[in-house]
TILUMPA-298586 format. One record per residue (C-alpha): residue in three letters; x, y, z. Coordinates in steps of 0.05 Angstrom, whole numbers, padded with zeros to 5 digits, always signed. Layout:
N
AlaXYZ ...
//
This chain:
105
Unk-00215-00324+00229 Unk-00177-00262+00220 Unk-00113-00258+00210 Unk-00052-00200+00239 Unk-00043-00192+00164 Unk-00064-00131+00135 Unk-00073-00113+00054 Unk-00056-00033+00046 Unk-00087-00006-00018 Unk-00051+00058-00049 Unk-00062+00096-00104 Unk-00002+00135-00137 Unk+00033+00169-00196 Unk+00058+00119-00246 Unk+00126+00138-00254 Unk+00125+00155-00167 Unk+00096+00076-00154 Unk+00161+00036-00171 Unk+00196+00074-00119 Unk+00146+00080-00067 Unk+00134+00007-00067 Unk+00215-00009-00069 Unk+00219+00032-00003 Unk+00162+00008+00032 Unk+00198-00065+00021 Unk+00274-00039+00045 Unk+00244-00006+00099 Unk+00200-00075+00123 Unk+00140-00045+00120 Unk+00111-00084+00081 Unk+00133-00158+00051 Unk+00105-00148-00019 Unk+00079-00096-00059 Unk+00047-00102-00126 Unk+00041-00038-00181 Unk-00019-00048-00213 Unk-00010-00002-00278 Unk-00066+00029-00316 Unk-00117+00057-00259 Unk-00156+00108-00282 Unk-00180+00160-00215 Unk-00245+00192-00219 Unk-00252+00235-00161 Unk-00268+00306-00123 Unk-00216+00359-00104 Unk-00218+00427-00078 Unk-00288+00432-00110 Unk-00272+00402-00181 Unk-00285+00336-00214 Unk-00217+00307-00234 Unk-00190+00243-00278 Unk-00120+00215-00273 Unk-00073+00158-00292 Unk-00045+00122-00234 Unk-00025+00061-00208 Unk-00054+00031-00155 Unk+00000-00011-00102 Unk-00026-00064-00056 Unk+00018-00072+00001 Unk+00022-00138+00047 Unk+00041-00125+00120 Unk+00028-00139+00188 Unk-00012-00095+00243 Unk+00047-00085+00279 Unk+00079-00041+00216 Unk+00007-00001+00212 Unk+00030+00061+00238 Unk+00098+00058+00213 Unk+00082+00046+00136 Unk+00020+00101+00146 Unk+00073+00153+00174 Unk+00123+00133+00115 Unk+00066+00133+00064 Unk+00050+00205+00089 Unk+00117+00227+00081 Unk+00140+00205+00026 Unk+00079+00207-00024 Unk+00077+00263-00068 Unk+00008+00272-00059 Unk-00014+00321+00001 Unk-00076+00268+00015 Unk-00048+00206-00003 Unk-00094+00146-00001 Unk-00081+00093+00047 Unk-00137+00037+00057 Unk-00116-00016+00099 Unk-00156-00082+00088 Unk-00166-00141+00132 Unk-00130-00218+00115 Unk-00185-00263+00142 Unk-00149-00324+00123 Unk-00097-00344+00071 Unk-00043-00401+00059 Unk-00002-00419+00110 Unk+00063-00421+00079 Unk+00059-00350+00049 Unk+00030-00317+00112 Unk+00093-00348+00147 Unk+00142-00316+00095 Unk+00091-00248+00106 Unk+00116-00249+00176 Unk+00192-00272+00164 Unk+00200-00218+00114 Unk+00184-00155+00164 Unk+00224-00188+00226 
//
């Protein structure tokens, strides 16, 4: 059964993630967002193999916010590709997918 929940997975500087996820919250885009410290990025750019510290935020919203939180993201990420995967909810508890939705109204 899916859900109009949505997870949002993005990666960030550390000392840029506490801010990004406190405005994604004030701006109800999202209800929650955890920083996951300590992610380590292994990836390709502009033809050369990089590795950096980050931390990785997972963001709980609805579909409704979608476009919203991608256009914030975009904006306000320091990164000019930032990553933004958005994850379906299939299911979850009832009581905290009713706060979800109470806390982006």
């Amino acid at each position: 059964m899916a859900t109009r929940f949505r997870v949002v997975l993005i990666t960030a500087p550390r000392a840029k993630a506490d801010k990004l996820a406190k405005g994604l919250v004030s701006a109800r885009l999202a209800a929650c967002v955890n920083v996951v410290p300590g992610v380590v990025s292994h990836y390709r750019w502009k033809g050369k193999l990089h590795k950096d510290a980050e931390a990785l935020l997972i963001a709980k919203t609805m579909v409704s916010e979608l476009p919203a939180l991608k256009r914030w993201v975009e904006e306000n990420h320091p990164y000019d590709v930032p990553e933004v995967l958005i994850l379906p909810v299939e299911d979850g508890a009832a009581s905290y997918l009713g706060w979800l939705a109470e806390s982006l109204r």
